[in-house]
N, C-alpha and C positions, 0 to 999 in steps of 0.2 A: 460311530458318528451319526448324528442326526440326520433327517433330510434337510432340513434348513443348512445345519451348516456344511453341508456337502456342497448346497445350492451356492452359499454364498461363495466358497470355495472355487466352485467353478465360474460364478459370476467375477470373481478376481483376477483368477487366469486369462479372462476373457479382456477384462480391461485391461491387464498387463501386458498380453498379444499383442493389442489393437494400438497400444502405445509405447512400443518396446523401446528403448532407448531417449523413453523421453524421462530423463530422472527426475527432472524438478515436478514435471507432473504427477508423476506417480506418486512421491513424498506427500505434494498436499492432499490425493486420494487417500494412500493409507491417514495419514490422519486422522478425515473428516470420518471414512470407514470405521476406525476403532472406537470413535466417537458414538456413532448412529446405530450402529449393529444390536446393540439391544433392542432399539427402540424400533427397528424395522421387524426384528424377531419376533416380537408380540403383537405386531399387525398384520392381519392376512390383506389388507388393501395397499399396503407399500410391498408388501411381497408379490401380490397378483400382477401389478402396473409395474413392477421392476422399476420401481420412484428411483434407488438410487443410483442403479446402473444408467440409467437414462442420466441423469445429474454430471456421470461421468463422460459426455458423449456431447461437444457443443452443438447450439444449436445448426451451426454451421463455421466454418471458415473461408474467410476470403483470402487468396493468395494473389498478387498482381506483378507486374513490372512496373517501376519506376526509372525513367528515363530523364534524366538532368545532363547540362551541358556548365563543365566550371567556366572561368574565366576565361581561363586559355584556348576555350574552345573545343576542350578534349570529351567527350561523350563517356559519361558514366555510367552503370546500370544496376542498380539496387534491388533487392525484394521487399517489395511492402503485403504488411498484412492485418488482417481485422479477424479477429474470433468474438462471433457472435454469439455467447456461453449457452447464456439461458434468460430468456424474456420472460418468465411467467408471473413477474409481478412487477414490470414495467419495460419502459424502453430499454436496452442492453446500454449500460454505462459504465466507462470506464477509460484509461487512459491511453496516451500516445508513447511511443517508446521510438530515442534514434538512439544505439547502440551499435558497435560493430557485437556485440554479442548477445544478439537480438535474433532468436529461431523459434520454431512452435513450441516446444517442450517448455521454454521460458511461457512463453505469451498463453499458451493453455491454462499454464498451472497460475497465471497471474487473475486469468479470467474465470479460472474455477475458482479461487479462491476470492474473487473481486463479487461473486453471486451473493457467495454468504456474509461476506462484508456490507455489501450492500441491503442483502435482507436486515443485518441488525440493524439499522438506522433508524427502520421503520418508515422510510419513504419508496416509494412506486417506483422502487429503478431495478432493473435486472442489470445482470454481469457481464463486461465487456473488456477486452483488452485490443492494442493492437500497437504496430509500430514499427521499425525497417533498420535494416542492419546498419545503414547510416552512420559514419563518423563526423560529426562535425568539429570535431576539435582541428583545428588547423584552418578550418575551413573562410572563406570570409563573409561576409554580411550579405553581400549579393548571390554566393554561392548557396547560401545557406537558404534566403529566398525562394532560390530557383527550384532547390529540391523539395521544398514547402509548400510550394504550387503545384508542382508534377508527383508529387505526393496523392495531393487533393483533387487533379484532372479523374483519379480513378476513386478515392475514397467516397466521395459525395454523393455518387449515387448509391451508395449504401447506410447511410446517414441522414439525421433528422430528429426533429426533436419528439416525433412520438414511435422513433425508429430506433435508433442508436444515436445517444450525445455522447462524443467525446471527449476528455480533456488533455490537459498534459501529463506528465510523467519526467523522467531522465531523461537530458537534454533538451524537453520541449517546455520551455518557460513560456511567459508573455509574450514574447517578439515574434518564436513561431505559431502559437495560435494564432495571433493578430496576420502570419502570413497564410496561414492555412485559411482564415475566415475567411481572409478576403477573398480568396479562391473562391470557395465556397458560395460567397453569396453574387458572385460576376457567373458562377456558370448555372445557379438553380435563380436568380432574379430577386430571391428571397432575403429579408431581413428576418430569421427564424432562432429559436433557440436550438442552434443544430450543437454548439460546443459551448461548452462551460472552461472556464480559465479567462474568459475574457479581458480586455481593459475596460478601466471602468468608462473610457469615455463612447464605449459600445456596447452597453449590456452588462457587464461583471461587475460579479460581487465585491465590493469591501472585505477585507479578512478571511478570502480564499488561498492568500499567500500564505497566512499563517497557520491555515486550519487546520493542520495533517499535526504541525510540533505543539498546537495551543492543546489538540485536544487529547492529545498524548500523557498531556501532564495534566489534563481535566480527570482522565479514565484512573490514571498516576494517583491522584488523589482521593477518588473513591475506594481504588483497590486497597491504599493504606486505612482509614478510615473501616473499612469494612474489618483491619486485622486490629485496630483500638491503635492507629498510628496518625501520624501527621507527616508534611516532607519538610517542614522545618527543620531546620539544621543538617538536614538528610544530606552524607554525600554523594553526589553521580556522575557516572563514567557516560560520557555519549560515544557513540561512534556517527563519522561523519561530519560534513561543514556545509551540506546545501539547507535548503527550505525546511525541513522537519528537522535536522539534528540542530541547528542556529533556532528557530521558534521554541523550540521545545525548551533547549540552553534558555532562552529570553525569560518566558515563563516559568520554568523553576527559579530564576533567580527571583524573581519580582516574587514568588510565593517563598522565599526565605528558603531552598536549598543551596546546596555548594557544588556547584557545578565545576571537574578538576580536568576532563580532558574532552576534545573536541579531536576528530582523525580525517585525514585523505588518500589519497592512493600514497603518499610519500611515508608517509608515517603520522603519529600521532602526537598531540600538541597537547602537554600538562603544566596545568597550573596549583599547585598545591594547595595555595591560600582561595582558590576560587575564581572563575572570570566575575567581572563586574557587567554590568551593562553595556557601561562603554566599551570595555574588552568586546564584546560581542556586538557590537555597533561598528566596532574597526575591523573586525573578521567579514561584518558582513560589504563594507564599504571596500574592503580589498578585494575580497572574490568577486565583487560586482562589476569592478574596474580591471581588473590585471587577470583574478584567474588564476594568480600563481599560488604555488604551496600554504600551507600553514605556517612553514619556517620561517616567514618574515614575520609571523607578529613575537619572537621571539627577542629582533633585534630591535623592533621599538617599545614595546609592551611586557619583556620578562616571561618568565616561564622555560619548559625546558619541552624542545622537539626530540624525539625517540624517533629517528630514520628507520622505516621498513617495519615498524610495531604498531601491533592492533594494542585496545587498550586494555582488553579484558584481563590481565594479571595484576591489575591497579588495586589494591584494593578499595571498598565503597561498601556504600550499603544498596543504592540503588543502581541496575545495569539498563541501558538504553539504545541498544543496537539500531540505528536510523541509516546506514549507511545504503548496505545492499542484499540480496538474499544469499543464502549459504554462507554470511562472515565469521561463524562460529561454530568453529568444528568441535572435535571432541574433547580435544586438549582446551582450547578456549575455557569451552565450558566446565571442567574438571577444575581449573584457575579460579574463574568465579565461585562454584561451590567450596574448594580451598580456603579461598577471602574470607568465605562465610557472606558473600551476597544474599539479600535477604529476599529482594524481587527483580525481576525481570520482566520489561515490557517493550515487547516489539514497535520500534518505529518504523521499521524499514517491512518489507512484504518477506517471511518466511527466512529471516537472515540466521537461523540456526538450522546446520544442517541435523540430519534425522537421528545420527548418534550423537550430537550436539542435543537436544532434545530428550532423548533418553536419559543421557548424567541429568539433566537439571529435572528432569521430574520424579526422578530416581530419588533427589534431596530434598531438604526442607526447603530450597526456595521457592517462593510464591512467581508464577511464569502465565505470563497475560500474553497470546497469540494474538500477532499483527489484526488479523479478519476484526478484533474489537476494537484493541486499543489506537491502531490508527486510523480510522474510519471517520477520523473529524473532515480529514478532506474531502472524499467523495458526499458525506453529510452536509459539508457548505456546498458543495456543487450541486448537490438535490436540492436546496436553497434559490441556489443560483438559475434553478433550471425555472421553477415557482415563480422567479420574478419574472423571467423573459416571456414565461407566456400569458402575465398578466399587467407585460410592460410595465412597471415595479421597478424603484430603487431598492436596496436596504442599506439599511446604515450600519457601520461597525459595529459600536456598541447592541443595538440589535440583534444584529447575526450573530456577535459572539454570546449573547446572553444563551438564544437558540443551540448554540453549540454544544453549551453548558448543557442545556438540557436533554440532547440528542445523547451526548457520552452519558450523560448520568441513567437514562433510561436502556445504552447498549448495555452498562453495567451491572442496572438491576436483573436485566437478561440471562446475563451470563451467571450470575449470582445465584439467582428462578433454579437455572436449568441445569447449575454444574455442583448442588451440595452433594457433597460424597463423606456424609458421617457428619464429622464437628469440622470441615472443611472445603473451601471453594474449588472446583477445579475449572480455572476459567476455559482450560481449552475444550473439555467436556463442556461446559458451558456455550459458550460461543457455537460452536459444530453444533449441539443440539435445539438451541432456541433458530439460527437462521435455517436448519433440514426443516424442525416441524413448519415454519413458514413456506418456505417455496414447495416441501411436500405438499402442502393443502391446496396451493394453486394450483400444481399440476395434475391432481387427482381431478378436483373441480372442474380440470378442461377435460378430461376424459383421454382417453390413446389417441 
């Protein structure tokens, strides 16, 4: 064995130690590792400065208490937290999370992989995550305020907009930024661009609702293109029914694919002939209102609900996992290659697990990793940050033009830096175009 890979060797043990039992982290480490290791091999200046072991080491983490009082007057106590990944090519950006299954292991691996997402964009923002074991489901409006504010009693002084902007995430739509600002700006005095997700009647951008599902099927579009394809007629399985798997569903219909199933925690909702517009208009106008399953649009709208079924044994030509991470295990994915699925492109942050992953790059399907293909959202939110500090509207059709152009240049990225023979390999791609970027800043700053 070499000294190098002896080095790196023990360099892995070392982050394996230092992170033992955090799985979700460690997965997007090997990845980006299997990725870069070449390309650190033949440098002695990423070898010298230990560029990627540093990479695997945030900047910092904030851990606090969160202290809320519900209705009844009963005293709650939650943990909130902020991982500050890596700033070396802007403020730490990234989003909020309220989950009960919300720990560092998740929030790490969301902020190490939110770095290099961020790197593809091409705009000035480092990697950030953060968010509190918090359920709100059950919860009511007042309640949910209160934990939104005593969220932000501690967040804020660790935030700012040439510090750390945050956004939302799961479970933190419009209503709670709007409660977190307001915090925000009654305890620092300031009207600043400290968060992106805004309402538009305080700063936010137009078409940050849609960014994450529009650009999904923008990246969608160049990856076929790039194989002599179109997504006309194309059919797609989504998984999920929030913000990214409804946009995404919008957008492929309106560009002529056949969008057949849409999923929630209950099960999975198919339509064979295809959702329409208005299908997907009335999905989004029921979860907006009620909240409740997808098995209601069965009894006004047709189609068939599959209780307790993910979708991937459907077969399609195209797969869109927007849901959550790890929803595609091994079996999943075995199902899809079986189909004969021809591509797969992450909507959700890392929703295939690592032997999930394996089968599919093991086959011919073509497999585009979240860090590119979802990254229209944090792209509008770098957007969004541009206008606030030059006090600046933009306009929809604007910002989505930009969008357009944001995914189409992650994609030449990934395209640059992943030929492997007579073929693309996005995730080699993606991992090596955002390392060689944030590698140069951090050399550039020196130890």
């Amino acid at each position: 064995m070499s000294k190098f890979e002896t080095q790196w060797d023990d360099m892995m043990s070392r982050i394996e130690t230092r992170s033992a039992d955090q799985d979700e982290f460690l997965q997007a480490v090997h990845e980006v590792a299997a990725s870069v290791k070449d390309v650190v091999k033949t440098d002695d200046a990423l070898q010298k400065s230990r560029i990627f072991e540093r990479l695997t080491e945030p900047d910092r983490i904030i851990i606090f208490n969160v202290t809320w009082e519900d209705d009844g007057g009963d005293v709650h106590i939650n943990r909130g937290y902020r991982v500050q990944h890596c700033g070396a090519i802007g403020p730490y950006k990234g989003g909020i999370r309220f989950h009960p299954t919300v720990d560092l292991s998740t929030l790490k691996f969301l902020a190490f992989e939110q770095t290099f997402k961020n790197a593809l964009t091409g705009l000035p923002m480092g990697g950030g995550k953060g968010g509190s074991d918090f359920d709100p489901e059950g919860r009511s409006e007042r309640e949910i305020m209160r934990f939104c504010q005593a969220f932000m009693d501690e967040l804020f002084r660790h935030i700012g907009p040439y510090t750390d902007v945050p956004a939302g995430d799961i479970n933190v739509g419009g209503r709670e930024i709007g409660y977190m600002y307001g915090r925000y700006r009654r305890l620092t005095n300031r009207f600043t661009g400290a968060m992106t997700g805004k309402g538009l009647s305080y700063g936010g951008s137009p078409a940050r609702v849609e960014a994450t599902g529009y650009g999904l099927i923008y990246f969608l579009s160049h990856v076929l293109e790039a194989h002599l394809d179109k997504i006309d007629d194309k059919t797609i399985i989504i998984s999920g029914a929030g913000n990214v798997a409804l946009h995404a569903a919008e957008k492929a219909v309106a560009l002529g694919a056949k969008v057949i199933t849409l999923s929630d925690s209950d099960g999975t909702l198919l339509k064979e002939d295809g959702f329409s517009s208005d299908d997907i208009n009335w999905i989004k106008d029921h979860k907006a209102k009620s909240g409740a399953s997808l098995k209601a649009f069965t009894d006004d709208r047709g189609g068939t609900f599959k209780s307790g079924k993910k979708p991937w044994s459907i077969k399609a030509d195209i797969a869109l996992p927007c849901a959550t991470q790890n929803e595609i295990d091994k079996d999943d994915a075995k199902a899809l290659v079986d189909n004969d699925v021809k591509f797969l492109a992450e909507g959700a942050n890392m929703p295939c697990t690592a032997k999930a992953t394996k089968t599919i790059r093991e086959s011919d399907m073509v497999y585009v990793p979240g860090k590119a293909s979802n990254a229209g959202g944090v792209a509008l939110s770098g957007l969004e940050m541009s206008q606030n500090a030059d006090f600046e509207r933009g306009e929809f059709d604007t910002l989505d033009t930009q969008l357009q152009s944001i995914m189409a240049r992650i994609h030449d990225s990934c395209k640059d830096f992943g030929k492997v023979d007579d073929r693309i390999d996005y995730v080699r791609g993606a991992n090596r175009a955002a390392f060689a970027k944030v590698s140069k800043a951090l050399l550039a700053f020196g130890i």
